[in-house]
C-alpha positions in Angstrom: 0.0 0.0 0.0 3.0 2.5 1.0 4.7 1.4 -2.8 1.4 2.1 -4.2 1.2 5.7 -2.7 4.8 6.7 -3.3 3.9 5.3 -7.3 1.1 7.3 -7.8 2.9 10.6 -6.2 5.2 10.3 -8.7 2.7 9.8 -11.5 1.2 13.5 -10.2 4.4 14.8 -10.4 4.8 14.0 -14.1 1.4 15.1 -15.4 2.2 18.3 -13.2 -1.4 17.9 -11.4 -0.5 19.2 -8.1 0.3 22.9 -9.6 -1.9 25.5 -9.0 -4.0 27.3 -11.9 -2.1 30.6 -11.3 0.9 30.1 -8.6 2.8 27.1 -10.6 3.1 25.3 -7.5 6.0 22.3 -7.6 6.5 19.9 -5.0 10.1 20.1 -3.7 10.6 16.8 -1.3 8.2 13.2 -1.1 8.4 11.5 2.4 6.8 8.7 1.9 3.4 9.2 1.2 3.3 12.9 2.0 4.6 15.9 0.0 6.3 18.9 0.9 5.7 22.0 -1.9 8.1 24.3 -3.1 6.4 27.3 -1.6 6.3 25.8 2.0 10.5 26.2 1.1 10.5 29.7 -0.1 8.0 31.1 1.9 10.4 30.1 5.1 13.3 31.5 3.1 11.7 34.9 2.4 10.8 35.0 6.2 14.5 34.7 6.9 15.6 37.0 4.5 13.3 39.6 6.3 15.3 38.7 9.8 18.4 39.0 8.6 17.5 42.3 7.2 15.8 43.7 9.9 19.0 42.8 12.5 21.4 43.9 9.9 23.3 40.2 9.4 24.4 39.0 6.2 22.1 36.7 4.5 24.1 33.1 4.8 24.7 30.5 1.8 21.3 30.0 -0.2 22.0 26.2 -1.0 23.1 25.8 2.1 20.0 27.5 4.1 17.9 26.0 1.6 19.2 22.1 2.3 18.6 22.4 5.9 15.0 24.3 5.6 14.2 21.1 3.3 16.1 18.7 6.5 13.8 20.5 9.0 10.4 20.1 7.2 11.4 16.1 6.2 12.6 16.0 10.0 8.8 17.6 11.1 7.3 15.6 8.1 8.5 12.4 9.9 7.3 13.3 13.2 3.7 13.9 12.1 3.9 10.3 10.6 5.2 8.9 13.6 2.3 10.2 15.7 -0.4 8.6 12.7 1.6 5.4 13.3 0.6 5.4 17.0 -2.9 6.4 16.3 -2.1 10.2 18.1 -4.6 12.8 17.6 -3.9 16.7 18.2 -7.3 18.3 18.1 -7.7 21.9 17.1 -9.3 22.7 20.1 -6.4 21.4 22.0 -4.1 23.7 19.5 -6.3 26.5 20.1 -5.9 25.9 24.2 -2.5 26.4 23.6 -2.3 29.1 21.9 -4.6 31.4 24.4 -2.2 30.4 27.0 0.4 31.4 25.6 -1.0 34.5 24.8 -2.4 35.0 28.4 0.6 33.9 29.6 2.6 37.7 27.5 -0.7 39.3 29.2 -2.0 39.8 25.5 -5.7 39.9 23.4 -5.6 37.1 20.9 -5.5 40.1 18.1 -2.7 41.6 19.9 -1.2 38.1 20.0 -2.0 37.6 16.0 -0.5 41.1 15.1 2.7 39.9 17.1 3.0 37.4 14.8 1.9 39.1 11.5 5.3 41.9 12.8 7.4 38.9 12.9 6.2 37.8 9.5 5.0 34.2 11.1 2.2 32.7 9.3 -0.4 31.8 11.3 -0.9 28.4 10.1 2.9 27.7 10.2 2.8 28.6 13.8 -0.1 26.0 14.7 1.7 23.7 12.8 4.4 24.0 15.5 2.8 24.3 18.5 1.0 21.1 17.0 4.6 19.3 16.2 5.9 20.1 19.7 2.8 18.6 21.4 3.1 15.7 19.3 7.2 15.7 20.5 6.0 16.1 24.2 3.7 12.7 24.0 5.9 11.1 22.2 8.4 11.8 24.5 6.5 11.0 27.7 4.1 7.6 25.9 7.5 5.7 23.9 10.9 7.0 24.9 10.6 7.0 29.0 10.9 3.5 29.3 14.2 3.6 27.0 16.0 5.9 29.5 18.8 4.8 31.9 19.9 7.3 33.9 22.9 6.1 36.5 24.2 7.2 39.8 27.1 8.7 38.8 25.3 10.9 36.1 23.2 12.2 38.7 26.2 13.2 41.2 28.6 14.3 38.3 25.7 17.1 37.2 24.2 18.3 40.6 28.4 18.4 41.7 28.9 20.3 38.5 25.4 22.6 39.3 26.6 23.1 42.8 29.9 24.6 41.8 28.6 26.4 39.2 26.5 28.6 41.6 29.0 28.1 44.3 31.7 30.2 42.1 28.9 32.7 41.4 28.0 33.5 45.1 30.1 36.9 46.5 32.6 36.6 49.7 34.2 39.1 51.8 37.8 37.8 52.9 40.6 39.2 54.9 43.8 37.3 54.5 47.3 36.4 56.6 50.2 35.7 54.2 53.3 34.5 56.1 55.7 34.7 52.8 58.6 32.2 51.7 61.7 33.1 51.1 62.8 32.7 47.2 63.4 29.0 46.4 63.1 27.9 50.3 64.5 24.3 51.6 63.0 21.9 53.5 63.7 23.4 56.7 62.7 26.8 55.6 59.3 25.1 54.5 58.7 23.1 57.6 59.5 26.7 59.7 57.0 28.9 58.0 54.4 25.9 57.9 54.9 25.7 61.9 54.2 29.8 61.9 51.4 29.6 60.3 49.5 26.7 61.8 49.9 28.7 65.3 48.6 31.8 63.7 45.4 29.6 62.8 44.9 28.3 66.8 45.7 31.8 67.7 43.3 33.3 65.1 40.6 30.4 66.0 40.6 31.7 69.7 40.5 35.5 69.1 38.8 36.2 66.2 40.8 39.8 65.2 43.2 39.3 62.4 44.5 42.5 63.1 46.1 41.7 66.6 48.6 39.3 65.2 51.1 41.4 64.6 51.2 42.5 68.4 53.9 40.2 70.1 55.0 37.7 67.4 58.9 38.2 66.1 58.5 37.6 62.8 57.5 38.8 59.2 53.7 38.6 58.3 51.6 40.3 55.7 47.9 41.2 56.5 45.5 41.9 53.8 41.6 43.1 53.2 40.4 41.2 50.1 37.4 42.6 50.4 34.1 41.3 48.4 34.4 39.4 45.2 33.1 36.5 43.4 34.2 33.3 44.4 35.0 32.7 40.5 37.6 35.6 41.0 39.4 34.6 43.8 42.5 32.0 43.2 41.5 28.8 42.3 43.8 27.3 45.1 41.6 29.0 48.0 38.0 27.7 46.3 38.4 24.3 47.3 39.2 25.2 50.7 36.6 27.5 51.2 34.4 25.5 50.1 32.3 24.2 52.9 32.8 27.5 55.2 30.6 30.1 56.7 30.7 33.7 58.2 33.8 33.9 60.7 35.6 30.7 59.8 39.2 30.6 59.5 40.8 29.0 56.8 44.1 27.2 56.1 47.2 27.3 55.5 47.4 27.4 51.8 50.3 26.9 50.3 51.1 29.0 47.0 53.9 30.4 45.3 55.2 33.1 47.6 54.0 31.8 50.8 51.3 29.9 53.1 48.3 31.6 53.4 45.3 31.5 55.9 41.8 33.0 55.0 39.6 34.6 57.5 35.5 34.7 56.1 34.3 37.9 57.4 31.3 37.4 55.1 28.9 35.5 52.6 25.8 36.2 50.6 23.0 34.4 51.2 23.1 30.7 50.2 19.9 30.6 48.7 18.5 27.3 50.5 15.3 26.4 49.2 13.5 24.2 50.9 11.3 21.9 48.7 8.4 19.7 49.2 8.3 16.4 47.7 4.6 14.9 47.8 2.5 11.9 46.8 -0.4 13.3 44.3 -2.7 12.6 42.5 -4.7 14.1 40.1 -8.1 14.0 38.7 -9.3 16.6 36.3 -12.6 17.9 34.7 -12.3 20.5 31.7 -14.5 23.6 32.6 -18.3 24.1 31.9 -19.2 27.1 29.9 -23.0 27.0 31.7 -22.5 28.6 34.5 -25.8 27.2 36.2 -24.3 23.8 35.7 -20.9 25.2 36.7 -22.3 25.8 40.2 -24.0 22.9 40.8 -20.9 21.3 39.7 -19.3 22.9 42.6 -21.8 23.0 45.4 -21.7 18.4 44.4 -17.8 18.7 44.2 -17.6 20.9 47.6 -19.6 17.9 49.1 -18.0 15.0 48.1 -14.6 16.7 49.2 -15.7 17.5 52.7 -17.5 14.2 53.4 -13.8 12.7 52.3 -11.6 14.9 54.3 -14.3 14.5 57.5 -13.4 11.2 57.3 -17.0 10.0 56.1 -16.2 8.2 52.9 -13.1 6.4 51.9 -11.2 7.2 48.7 -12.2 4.2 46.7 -16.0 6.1 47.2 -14.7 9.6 46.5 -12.9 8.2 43.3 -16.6 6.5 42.2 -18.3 9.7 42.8 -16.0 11.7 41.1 -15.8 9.3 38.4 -19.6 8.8 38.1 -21.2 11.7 39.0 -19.2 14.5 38.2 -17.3 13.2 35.2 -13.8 13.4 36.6 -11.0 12.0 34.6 -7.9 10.4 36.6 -4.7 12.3 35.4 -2.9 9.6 37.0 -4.2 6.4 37.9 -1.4 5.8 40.3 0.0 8.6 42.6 3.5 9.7 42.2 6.0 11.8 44.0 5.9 15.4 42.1 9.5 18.0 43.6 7.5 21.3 44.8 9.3 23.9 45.4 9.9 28.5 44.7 9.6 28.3 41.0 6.5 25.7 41.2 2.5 27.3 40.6 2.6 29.3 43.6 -1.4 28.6 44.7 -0.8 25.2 44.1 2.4 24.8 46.4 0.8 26.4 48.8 -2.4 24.7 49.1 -0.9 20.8 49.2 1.5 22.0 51.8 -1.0 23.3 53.9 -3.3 20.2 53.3 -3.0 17.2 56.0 -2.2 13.7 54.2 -4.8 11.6 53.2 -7.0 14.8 52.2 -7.9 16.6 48.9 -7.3 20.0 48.2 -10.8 22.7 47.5 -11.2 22.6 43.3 -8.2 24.4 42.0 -8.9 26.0 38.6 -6.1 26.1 36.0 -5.3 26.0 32.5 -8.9 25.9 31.5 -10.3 23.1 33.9 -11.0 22.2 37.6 -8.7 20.3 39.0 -8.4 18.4 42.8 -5.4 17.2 44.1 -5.3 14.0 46.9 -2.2 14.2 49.2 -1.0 10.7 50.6 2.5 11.7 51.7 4.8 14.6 52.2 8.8 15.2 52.1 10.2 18.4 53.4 13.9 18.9 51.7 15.9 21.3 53.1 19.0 19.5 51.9 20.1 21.5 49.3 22.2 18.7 47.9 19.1 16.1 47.8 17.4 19.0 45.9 19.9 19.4 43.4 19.9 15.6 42.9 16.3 15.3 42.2 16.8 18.6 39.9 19.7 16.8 38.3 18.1 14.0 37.6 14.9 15.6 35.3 17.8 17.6 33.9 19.3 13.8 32.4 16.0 12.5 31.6 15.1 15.5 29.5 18.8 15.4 27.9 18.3 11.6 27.8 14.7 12.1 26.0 16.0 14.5 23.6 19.0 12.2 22.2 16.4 9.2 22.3 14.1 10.9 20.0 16.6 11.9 17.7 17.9 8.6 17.5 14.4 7.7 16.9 13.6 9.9 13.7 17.3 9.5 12.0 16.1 5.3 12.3 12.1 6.4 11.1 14.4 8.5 8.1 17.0 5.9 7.5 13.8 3.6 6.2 11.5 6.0 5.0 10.8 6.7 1.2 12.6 10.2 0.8 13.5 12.3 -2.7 14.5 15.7 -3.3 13.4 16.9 -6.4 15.6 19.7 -7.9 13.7 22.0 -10.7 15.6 23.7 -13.7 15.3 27.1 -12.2 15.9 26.7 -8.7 
């Protein structure tokens, strides 16, 4: 049947039936049994041209931009198949969801949000065509590749170690500093001497805090120094490691370095930023909103109930679940619950709410993103760990890198085997 679709593409092509009365329309790639035309190719050039314009760049190569327009569409071509294959749907209501979120989201009237576009000279079309190819990704993602992904211990330490130094060489420090200097090209002795000095000036500094003082009553040669504030990115690399795991007031050392062995007293420390995140047990049931607003309120005043006669311990959750299922048309999000990482940047209202809410309870309706929802709390984690957090942030991190690699593994394979020609015309 495929053969038989590809064979009678071609046939088109030759008597020329796919070109329009007046616009000469050619088709300028087959993937399998679907076509991509020549103006779907230009049209995207033409829109380029207009950026590169508009920011003053040079307009690149035109084989070269053309090839990888035509890569891209085969590429997005191949992902619409894939979701046919699995029997995928993507409604235009669903689209059309979308987009008024996304325009709610940049506080804007759909008109406002179509004139946006028109400015940027997207098509309209084009841009549902997108938002429709990267909710076809998403499911795809979530539905086929998850139970491909591996992700290993020492992936998960390696990132949130990298993550954590990262913001560690970012955070600002306020240092004072003792330097009791080597001579030029010192021996062993020398060394051991100066390394003696300073590991008393640490005890002495570690009883009585002013670095100041230490020059009163000792007989020898010591420089004293106010760093001041700086970035921990811009202080030597030999005193990072060392500082590490210190707060306000610690002392620090010796270091040794070039010109002599140095100890480090933390006067001060920005803010570490702890956030303290929530892991809980949900699940979710959802109900997409009512327009009748008669019917909307009973909905409520029957939902209201049902919650209360759970969380008063009247009816068990099997019976909730039937009620919600039967009566009020509620769909199950999840059928079983999972642990879902809470924490600053999470929905605000809904944070707040399920850490408020006793286990074993359901939250009041919550309305978002067009539909009631309720949420039912088994369990709850409090992290204040920052490390345990940057684990568990490390390891979505992976899976979404993970995901990503997967699926392009996945559509070079789908290319590898699918039907695919380039046709080249005289006058391009």
């Amino acid at each position: 049947m495929k053969k038989l679709g590809i064979l009678i593409i071609n046939i088109l092509i030759s008597l020329n039936l796919f070109a329009a009365t007046k616009l000469e329309d050619k088709i300028a790639v087959i993937v399998n049994n679907d076509i991509i035309l020549e103006s779907e190719i230009t049209s995207y050039i033409q829109r380029l041209k207009s950026e590169f314009y508009l920011e003053g760049e040079q307009f690149p190569d035109y084989d070269a931009l053309r090839n990888q327009i035509i890569q891209k569409k085969i590429v997005d071509t191949i992902i619409f198949q894939m979701a046919k294959q699995i029997g995928l749907m993507v409604t235009n209501d669903k689209i059309d969801m979308i987009i008024k979120k996304i325009s709610t989201m940049h506080h804007t009237s759909m008109n406002q949000f179509f004139e946006t576009l028109s400015r940027n000279n997207i098509d309209y079309d084009s841009y549902r065509k997108q938002i429709k190819k990267q909710i076809i990704v998403s499911i795809i993602s979530s539905k086929e590749l998850i139970n491909r992904i591996i992700v290993y211990p020492q992936e998960i330490t390696r990132l949130a170690n990298q993550v954590f130094l990262n913001k560690f060489n970012e955070r600002e420090i306020n240092l004072s500093q003792v330097i009791v200097p080597l001579p030029e090209n010192p021996n062993k002795h020398q060394l051991y001497e100066k390394e003696n000095i300073a590991r008393n000036l640490v005890i002495k500094l570690k009883r009585n805090n002013n670095i100041y003082e230490l020059k009163k009553n000792i007989p020898y040669s010591i420089n004293i120094e106010n760093m001041g504030w700086s970035k921990i990115k811009k202080i030597p690399s030999i005193f990072v490691k060392e500082i590490m795991n210190s707060k306000k007031g610690d002392i620090v050392g010796p270091i040794r370095s070039g010109i002599g062995f140095h100890i480090l007293k933390i006067n001060d420390l920005d803010s570490n930023n702890n956030i303290t995140s929530n892991d809980m047990q949900i699940k979710v049931f959802f109900k997409k909103l009512n327009s009748d607003t008669i019917k909307k309120k009973k909905f409520l005043i029957q939902l209201k109930d049902i919650i209360s006669k759970f969380n008063s311990k009247e009816i068990n959750l099997k019976n909730t679940i039937k009620q919600l299922y039967k009566n009020l048309f509620f769909v199950d999000k999840n059928i079983n619950s999972r642990w879902i990482l809470f924490n600053n940047s999470s929905v605000q209202n809904i944070n707040n709410t399920l850490k408020n809410l006793k286990n074993n309870q359901i939250t009041q309706p919550i309305f978002f993103n067009s539909g009631w929802y309720i949420l039912y709390k088994s369990d709850m984690n409090t992290i204040s760990n920052h490390n345990t957090i940057q684990k568990k942030l490390s390891f979505m991190n992976i899976i979404n890198n993970k995901i990503y690699e997967e699926l392009e593994y996945l559509i070079q394979q789908k290319i590898s085997k699918s039907y695919i020609k380039i046709i080249k015309h005289n006058n391009d």
